[in-house]
mmCIF entry with sequence, helices, sheets and N, C-alpha, C, O atoms, coordinates in Angstrom:
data_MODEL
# 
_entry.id   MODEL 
# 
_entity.id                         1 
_entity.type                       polymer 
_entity.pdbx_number_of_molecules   1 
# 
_entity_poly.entity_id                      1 
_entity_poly.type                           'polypeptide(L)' 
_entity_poly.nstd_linkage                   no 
_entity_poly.nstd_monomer                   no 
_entity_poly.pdbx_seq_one_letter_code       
;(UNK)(UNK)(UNK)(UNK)(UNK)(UNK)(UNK)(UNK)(UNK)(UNK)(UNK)(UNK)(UNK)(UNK)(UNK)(UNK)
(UNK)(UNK)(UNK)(UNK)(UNK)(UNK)(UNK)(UNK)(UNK)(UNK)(UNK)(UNK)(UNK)(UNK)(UNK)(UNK)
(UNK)(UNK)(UNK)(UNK)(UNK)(UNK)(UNK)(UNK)(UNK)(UNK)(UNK)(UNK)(UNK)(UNK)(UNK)(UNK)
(UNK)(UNK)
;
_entity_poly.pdbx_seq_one_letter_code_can   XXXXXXXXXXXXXXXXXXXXXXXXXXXXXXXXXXXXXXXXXXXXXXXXXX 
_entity_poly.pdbx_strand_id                 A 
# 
loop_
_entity_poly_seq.entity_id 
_entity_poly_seq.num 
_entity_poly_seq.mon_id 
_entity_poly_seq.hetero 
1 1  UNK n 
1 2  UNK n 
1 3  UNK n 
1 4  UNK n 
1 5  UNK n 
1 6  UNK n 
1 7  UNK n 
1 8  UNK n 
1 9  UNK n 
1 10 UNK n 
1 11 UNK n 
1 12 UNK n 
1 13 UNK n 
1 14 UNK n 
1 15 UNK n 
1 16 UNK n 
1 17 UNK n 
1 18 UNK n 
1 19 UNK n 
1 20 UNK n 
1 21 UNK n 
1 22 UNK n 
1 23 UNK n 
1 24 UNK n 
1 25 UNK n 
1 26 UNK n 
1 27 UNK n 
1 28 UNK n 
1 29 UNK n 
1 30 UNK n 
1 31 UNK n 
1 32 UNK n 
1 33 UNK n 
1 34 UNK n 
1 35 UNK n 
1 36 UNK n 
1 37 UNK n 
1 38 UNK n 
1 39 UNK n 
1 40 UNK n 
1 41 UNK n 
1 42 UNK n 
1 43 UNK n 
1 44 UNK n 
1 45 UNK n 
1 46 UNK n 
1 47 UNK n 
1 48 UNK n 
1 49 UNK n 
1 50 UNK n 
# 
_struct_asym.id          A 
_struct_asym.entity_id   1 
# 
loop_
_struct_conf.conf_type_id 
_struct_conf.id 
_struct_conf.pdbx_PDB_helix_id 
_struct_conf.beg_label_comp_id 
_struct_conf.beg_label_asym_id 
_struct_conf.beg_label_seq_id 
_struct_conf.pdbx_beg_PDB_ins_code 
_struct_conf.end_label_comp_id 
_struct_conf.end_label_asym_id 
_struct_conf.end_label_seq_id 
_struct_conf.pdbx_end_PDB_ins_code 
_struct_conf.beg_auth_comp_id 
_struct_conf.beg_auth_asym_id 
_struct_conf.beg_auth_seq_id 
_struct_conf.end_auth_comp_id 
_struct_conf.end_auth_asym_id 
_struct_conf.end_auth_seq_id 
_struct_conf.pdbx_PDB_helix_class 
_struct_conf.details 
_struct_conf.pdbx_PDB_helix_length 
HELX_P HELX_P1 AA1 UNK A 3  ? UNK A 5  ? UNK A 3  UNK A 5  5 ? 3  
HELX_P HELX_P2 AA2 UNK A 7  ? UNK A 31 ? UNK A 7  UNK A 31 1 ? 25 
HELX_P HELX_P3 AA3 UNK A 34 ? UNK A 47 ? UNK A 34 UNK A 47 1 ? 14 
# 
_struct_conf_type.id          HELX_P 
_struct_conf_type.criteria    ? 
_struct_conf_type.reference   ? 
# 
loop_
_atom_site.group_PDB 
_atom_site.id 
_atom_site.type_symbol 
_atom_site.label_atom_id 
_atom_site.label_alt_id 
_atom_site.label_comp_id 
_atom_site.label_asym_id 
_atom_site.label_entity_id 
_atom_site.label_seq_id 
_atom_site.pdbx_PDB_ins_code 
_atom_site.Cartn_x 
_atom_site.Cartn_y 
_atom_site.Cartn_z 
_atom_site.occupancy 
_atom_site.B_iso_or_equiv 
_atom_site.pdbx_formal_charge 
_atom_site.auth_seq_id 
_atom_site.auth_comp_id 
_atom_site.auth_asym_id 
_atom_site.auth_atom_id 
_atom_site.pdbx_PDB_model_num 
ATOM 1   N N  . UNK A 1 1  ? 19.083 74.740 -62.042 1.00 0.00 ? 1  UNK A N  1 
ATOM 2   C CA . UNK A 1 1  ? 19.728 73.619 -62.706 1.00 0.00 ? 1  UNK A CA 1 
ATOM 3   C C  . UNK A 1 1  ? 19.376 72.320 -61.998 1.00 0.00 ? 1  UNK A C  1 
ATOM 4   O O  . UNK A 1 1  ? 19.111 72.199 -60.802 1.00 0.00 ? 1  UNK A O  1 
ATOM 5   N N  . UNK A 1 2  ? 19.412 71.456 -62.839 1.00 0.00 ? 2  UNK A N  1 
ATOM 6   C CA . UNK A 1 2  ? 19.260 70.293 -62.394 1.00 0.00 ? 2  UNK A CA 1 
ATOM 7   C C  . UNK A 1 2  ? 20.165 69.446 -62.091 1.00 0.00 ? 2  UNK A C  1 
ATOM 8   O O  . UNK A 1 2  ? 21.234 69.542 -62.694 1.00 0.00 ? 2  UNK A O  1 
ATOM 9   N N  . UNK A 1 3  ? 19.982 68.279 -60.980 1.00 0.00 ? 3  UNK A N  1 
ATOM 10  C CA . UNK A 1 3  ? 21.269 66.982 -60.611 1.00 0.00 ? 3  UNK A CA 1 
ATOM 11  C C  . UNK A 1 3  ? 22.275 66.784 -61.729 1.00 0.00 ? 3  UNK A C  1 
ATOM 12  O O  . UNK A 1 3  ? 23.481 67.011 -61.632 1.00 0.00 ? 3  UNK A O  1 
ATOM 13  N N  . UNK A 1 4  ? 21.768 66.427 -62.583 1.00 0.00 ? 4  UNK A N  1 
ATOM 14  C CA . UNK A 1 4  ? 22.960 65.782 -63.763 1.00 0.00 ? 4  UNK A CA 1 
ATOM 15  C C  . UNK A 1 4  ? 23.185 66.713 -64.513 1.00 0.00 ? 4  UNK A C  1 
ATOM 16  O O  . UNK A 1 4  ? 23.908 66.602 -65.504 1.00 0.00 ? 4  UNK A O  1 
ATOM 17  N N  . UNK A 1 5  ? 22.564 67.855 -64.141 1.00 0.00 ? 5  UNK A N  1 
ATOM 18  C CA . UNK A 1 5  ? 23.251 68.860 -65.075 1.00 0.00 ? 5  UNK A CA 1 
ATOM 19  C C  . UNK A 1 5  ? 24.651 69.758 -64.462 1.00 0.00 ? 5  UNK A C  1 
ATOM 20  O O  . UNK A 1 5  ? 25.371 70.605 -64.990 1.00 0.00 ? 5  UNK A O  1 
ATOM 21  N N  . UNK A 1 6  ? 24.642 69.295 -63.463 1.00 0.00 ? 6  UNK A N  1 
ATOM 22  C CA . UNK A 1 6  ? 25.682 69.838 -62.478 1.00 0.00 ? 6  UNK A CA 1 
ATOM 23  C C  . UNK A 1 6  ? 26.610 68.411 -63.316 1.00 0.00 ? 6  UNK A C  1 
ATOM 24  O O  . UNK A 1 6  ? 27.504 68.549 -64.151 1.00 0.00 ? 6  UNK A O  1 
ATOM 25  N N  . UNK A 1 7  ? 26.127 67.263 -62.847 1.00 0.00 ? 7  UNK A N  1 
ATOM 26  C CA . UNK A 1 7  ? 27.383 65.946 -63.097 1.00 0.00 ? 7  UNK A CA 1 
ATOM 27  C C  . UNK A 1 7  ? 27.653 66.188 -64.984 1.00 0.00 ? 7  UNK A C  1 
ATOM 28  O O  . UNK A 1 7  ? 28.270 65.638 -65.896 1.00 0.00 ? 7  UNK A O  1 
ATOM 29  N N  . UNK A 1 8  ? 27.309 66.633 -64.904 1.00 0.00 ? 8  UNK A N  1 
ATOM 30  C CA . UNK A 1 8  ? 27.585 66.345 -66.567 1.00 0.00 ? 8  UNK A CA 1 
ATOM 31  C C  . UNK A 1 8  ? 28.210 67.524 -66.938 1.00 0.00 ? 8  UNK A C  1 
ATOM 32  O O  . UNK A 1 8  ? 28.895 67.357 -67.947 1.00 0.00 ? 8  UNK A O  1 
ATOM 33  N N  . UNK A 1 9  ? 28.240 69.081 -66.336 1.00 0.00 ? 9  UNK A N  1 
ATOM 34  C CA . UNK A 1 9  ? 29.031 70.066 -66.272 1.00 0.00 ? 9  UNK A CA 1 
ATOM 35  C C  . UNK A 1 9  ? 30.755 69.526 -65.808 1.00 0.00 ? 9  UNK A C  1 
ATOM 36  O O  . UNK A 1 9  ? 31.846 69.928 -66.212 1.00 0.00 ? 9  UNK A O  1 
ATOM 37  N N  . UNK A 1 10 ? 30.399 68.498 -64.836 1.00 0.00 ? 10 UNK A N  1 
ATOM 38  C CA . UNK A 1 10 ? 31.926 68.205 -64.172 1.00 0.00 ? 10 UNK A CA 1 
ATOM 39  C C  . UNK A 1 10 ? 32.860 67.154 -64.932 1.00 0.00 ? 10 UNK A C  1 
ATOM 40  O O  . UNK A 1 10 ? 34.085 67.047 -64.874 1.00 0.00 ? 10 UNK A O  1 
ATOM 41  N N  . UNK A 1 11 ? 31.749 66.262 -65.803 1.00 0.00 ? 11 UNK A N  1 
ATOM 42  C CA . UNK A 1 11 ? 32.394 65.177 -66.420 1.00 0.00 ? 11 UNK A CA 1 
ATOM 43  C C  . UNK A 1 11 ? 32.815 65.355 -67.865 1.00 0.00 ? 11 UNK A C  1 
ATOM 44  O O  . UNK A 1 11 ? 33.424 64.550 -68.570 1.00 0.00 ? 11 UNK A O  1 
ATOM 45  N N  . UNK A 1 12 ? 32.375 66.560 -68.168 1.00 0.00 ? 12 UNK A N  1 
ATOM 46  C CA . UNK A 1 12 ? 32.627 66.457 -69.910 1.00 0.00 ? 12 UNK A CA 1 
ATOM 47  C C  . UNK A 1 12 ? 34.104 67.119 -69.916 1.00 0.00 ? 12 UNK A C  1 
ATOM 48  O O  . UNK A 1 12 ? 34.887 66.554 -70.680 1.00 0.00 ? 12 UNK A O  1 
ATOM 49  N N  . UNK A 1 13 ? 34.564 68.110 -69.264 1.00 0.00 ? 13 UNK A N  1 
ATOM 50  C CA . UNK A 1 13 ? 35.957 68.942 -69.492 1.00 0.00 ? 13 UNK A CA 1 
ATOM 51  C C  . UNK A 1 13 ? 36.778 66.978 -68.928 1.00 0.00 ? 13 UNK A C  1 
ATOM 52  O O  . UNK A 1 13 ? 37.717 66.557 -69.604 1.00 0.00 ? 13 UNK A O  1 
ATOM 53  N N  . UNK A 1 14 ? 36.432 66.424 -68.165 1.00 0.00 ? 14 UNK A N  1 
ATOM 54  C CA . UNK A 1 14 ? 37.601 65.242 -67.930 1.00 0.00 ? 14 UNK A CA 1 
ATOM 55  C C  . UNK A 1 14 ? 37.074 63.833 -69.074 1.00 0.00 ? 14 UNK A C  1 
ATOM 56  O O  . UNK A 1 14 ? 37.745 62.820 -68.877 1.00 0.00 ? 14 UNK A O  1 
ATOM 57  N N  . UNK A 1 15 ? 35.967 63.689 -70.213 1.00 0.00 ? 15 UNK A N  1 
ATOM 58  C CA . UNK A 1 15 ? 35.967 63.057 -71.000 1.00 0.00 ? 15 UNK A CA 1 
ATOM 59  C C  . UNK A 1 15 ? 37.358 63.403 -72.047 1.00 0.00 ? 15 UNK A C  1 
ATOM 60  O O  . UNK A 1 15 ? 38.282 62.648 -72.351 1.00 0.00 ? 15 UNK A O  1 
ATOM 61  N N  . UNK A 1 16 ? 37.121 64.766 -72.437 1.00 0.00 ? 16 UNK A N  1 
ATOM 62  C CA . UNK A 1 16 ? 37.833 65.398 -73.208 1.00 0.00 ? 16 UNK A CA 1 
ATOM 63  C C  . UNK A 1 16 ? 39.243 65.730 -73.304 1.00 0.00 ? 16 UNK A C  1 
ATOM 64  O O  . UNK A 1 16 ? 39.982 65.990 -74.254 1.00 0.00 ? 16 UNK A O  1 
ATOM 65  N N  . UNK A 1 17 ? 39.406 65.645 -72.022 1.00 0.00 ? 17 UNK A N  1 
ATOM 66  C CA . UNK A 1 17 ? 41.133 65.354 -71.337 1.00 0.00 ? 17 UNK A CA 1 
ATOM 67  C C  . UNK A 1 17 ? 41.313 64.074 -71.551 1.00 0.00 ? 17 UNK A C  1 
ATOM 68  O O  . UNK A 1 17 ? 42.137 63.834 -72.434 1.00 0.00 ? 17 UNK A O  1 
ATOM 69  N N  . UNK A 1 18 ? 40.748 63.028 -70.965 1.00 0.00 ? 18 UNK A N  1 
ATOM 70  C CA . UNK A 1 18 ? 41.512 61.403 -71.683 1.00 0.00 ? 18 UNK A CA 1 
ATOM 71  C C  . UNK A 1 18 ? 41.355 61.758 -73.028 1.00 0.00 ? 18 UNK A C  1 
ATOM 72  O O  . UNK A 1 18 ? 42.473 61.948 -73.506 1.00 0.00 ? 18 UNK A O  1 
ATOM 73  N N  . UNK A 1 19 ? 40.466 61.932 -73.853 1.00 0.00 ? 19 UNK A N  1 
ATOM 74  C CA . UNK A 1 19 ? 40.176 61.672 -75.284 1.00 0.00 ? 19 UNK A CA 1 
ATOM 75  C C  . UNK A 1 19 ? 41.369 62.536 -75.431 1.00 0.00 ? 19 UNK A C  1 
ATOM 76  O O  . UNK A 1 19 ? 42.356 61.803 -75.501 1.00 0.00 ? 19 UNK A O  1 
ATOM 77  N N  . UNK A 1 20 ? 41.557 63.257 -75.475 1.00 0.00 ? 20 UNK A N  1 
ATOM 78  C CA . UNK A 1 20 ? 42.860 63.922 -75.819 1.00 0.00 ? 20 UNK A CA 1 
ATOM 79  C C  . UNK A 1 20 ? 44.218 63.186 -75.647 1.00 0.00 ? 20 UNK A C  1 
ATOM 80  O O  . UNK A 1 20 ? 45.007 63.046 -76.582 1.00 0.00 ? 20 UNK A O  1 
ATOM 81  N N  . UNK A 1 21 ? 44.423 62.753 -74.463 1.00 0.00 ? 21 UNK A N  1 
ATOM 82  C CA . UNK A 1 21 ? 45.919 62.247 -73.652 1.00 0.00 ? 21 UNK A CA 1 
ATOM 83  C C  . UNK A 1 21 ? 45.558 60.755 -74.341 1.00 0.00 ? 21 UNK A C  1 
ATOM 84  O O  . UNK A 1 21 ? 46.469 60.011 -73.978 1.00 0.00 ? 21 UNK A O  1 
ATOM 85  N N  . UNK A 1 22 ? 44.660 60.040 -75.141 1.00 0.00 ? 22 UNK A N  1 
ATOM 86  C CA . UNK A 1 22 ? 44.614 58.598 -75.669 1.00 0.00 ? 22 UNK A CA 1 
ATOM 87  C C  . UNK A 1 22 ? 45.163 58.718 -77.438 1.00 0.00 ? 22 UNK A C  1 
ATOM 88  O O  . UNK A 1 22 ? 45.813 57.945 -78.142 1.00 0.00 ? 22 UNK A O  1 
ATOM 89  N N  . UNK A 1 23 ? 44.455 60.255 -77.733 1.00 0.00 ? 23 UNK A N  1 
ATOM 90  C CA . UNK A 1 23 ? 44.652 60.451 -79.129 1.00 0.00 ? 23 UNK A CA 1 
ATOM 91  C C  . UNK A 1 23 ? 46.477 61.022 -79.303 1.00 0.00 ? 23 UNK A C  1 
ATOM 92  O O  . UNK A 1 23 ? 47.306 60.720 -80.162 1.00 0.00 ? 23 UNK A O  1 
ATOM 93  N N  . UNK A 1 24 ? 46.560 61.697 -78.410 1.00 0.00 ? 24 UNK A N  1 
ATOM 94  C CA . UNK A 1 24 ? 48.250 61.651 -78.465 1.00 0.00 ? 24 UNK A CA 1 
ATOM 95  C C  . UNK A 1 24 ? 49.129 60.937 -78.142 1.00 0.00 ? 24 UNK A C  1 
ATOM 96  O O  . UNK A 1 24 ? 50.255 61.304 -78.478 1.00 0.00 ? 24 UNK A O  1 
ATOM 97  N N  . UNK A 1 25 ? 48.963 59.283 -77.156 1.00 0.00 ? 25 UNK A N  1 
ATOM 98  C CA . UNK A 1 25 ? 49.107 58.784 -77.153 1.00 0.00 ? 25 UNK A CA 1 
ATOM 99  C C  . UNK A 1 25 ? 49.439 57.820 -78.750 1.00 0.00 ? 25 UNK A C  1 
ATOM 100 O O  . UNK A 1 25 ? 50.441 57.339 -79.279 1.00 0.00 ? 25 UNK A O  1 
ATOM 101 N N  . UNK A 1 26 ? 48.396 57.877 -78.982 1.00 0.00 ? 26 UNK A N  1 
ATOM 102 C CA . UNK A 1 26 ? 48.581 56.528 -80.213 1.00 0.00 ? 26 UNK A CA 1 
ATOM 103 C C  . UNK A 1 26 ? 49.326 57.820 -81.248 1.00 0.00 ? 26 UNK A C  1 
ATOM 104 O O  . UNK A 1 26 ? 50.070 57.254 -82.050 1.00 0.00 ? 26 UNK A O  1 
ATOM 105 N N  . UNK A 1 27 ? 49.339 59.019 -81.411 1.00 0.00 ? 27 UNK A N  1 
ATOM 106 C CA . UNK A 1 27 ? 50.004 59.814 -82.296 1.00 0.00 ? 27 UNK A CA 1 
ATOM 107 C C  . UNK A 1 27 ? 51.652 59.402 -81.943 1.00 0.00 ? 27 UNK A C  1 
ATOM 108 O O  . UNK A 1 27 ? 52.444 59.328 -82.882 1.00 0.00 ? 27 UNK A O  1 
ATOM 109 N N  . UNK A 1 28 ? 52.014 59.194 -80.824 1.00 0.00 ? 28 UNK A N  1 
ATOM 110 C CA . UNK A 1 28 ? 53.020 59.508 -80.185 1.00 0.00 ? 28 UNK A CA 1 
ATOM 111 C C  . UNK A 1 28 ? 53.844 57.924 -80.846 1.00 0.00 ? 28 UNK A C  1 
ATOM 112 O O  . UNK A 1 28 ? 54.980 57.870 -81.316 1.00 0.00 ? 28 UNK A O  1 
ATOM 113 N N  . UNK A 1 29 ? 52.637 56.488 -80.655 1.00 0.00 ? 29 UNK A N  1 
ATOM 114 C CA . UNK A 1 29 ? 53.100 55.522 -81.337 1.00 0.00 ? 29 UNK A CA 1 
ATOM 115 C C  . UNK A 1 29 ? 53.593 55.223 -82.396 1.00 0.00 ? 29 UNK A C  1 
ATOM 116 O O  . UNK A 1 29 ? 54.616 54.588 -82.653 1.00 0.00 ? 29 UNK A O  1 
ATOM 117 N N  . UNK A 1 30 ? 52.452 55.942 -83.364 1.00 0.00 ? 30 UNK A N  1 
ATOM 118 C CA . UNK A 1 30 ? 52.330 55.946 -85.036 1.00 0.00 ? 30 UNK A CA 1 
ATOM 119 C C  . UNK A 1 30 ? 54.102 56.621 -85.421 1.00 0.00 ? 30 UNK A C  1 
ATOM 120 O O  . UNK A 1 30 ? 54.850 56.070 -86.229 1.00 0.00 ? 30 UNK A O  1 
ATOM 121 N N  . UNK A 1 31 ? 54.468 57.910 -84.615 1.00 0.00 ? 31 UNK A N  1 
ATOM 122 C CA . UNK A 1 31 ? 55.355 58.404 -85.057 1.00 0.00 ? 31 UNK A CA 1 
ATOM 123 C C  . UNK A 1 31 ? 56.899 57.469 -84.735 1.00 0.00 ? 31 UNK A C  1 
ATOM 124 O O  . UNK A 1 31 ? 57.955 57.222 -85.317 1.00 0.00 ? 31 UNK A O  1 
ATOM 125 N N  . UNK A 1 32 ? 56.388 57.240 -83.741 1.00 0.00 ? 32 UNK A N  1 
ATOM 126 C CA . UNK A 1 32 ? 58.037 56.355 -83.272 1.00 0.00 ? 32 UNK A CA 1 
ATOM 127 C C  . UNK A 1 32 ? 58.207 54.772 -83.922 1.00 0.00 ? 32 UNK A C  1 
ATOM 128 O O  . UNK A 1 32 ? 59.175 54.046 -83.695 1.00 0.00 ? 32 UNK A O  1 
ATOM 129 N N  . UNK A 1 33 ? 57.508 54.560 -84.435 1.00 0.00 ? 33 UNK A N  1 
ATOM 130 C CA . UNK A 1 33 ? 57.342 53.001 -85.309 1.00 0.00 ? 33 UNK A CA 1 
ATOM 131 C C  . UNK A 1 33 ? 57.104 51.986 -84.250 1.00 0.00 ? 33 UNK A C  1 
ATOM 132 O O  . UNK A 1 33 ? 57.082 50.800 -84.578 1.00 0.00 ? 33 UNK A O  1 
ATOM 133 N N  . UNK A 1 34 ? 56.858 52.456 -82.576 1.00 0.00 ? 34 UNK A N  1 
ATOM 134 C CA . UNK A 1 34 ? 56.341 51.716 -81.921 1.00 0.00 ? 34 UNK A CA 1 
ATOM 135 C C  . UNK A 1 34 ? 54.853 50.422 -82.079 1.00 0.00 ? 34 UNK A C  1 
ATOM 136 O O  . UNK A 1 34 ? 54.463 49.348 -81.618 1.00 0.00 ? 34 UNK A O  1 
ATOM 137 N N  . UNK A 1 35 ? 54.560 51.286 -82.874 1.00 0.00 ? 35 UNK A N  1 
ATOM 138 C CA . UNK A 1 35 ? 52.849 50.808 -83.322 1.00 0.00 ? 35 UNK A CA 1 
ATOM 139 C C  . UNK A 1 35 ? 52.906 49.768 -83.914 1.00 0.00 ? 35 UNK A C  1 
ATOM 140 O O  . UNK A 1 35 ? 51.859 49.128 -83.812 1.00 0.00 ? 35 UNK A O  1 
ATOM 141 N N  . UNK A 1 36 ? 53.902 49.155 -84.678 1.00 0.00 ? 36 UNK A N  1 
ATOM 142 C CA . UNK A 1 36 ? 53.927 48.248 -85.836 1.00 0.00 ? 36 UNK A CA 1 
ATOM 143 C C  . UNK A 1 36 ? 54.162 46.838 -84.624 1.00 0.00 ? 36 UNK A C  1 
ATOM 144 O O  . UNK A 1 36 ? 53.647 45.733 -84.795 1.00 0.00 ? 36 UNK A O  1 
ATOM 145 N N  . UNK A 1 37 ? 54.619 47.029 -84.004 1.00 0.00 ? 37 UNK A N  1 
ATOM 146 C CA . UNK A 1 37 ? 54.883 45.663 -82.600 1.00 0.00 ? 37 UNK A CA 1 
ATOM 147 C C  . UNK A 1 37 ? 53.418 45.474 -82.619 1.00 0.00 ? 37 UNK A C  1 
ATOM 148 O O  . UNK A 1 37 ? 52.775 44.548 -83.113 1.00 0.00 ? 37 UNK A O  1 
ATOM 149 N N  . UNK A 1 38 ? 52.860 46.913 -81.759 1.00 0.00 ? 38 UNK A N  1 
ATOM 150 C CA . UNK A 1 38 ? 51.569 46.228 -81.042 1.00 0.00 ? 38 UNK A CA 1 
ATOM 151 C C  . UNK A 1 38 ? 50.254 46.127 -82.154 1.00 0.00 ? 38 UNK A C  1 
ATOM 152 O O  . UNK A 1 38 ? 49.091 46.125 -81.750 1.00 0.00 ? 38 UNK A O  1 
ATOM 153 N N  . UNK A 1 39 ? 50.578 46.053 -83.462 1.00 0.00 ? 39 UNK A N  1 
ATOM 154 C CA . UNK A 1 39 ? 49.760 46.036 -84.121 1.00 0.00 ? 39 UNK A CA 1 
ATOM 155 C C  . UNK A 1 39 ? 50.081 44.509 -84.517 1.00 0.00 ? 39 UNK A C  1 
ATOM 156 O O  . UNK A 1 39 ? 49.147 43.752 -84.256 1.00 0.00 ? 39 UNK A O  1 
ATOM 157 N N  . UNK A 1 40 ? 51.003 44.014 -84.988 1.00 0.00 ? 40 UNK A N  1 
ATOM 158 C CA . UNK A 1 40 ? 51.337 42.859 -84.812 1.00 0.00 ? 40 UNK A CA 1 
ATOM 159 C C  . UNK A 1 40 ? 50.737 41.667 -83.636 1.00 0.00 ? 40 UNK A C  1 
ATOM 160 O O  . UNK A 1 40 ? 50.392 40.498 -83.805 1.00 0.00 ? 40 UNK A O  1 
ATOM 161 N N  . UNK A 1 41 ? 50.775 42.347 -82.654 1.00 0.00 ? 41 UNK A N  1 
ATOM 162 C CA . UNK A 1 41 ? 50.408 41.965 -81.624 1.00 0.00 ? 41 UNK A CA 1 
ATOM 163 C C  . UNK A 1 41 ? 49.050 41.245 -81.285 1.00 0.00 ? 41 UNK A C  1 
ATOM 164 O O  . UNK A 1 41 ? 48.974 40.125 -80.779 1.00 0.00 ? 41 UNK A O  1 
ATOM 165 N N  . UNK A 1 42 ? 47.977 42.057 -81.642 1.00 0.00 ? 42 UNK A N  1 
ATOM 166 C CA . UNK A 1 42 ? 46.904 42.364 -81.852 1.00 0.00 ? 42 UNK A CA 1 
ATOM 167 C C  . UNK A 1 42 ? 46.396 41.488 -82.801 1.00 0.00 ? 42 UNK A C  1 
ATOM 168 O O  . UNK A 1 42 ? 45.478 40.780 -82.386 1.00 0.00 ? 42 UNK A O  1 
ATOM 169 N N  . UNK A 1 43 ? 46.766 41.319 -84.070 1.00 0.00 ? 43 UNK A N  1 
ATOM 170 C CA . UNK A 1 43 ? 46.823 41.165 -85.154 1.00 0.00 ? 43 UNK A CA 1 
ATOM 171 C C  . UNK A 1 43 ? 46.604 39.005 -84.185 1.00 0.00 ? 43 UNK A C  1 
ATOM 172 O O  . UNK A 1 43 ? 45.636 38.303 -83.890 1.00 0.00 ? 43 UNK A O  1 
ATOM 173 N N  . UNK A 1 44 ? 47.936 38.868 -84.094 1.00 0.00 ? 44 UNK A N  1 
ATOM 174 C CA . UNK A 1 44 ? 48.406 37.677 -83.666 1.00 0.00 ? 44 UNK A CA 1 
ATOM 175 C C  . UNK A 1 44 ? 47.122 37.521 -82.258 1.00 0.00 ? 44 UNK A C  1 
ATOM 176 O O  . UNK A 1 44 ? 46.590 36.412 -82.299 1.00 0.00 ? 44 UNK A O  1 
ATOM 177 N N  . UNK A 1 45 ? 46.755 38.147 -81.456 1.00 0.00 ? 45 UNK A N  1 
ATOM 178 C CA . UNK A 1 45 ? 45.910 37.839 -80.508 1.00 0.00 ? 45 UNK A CA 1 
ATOM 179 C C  . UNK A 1 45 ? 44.489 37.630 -81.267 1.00 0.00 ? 45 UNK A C  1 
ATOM 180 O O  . UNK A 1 45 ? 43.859 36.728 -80.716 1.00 0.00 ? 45 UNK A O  1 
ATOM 181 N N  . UNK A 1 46 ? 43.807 38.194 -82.362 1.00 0.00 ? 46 UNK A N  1 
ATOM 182 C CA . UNK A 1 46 ? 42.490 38.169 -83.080 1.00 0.00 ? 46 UNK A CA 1 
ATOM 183 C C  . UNK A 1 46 ? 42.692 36.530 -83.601 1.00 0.00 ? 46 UNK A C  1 
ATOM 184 O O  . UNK A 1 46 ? 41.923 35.570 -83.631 1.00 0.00 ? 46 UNK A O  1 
ATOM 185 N N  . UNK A 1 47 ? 43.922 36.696 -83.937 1.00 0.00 ? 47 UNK A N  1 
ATOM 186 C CA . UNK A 1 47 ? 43.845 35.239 -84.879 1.00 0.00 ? 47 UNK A CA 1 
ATOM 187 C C  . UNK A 1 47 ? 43.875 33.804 -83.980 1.00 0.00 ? 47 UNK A C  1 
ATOM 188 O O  . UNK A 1 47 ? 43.789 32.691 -84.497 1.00 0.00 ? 47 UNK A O  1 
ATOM 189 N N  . UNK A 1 48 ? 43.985 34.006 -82.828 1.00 0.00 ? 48 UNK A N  1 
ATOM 190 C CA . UNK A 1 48 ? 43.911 33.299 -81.905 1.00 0.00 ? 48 UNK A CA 1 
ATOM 191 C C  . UNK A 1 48 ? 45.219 32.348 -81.958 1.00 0.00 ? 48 UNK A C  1 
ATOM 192 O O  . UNK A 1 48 ? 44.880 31.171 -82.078 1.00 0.00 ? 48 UNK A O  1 
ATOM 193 N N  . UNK A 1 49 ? 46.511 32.518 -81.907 1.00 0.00 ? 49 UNK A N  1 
ATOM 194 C CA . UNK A 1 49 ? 47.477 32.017 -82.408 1.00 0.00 ? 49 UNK A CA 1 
ATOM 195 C C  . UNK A 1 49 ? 47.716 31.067 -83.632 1.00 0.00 ? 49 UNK A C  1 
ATOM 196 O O  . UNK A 1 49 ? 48.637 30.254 -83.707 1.00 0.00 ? 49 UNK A O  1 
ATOM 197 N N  . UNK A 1 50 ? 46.746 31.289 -84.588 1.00 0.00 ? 50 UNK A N  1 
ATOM 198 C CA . UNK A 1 50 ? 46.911 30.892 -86.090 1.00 0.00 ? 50 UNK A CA 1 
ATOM 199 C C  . UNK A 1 50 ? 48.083 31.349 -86.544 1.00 0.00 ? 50 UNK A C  1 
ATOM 200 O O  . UNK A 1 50 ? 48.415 31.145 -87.711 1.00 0.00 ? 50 UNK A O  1 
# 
């Protein structure tokens, strides 16, 4: 085996753990009506306080 095939054996199981813990995250928002603030939020930061 090769160098990065070792690093890339070690890094993909911990890509897949955030991608996971980010996607339940925002699930976790959507459900509690938390989301509608920071979408607002967002919303109001793009527009540059328009």
């Amino acid at each position: 085996m090769k160098r990065g095939q070792i690093v890339w054996d070690a890094l993909v199981p911990w890509i897949i753990a955030i991608g996971a813990a980010v996607l339940l995250f925002l699930i976790y928002l959507i459900l509690t009506d938390k989301a509608t603030n920071a979408l607002d939020y967002l919303r109001n930061l793009f527009r540059f306080g328009k």
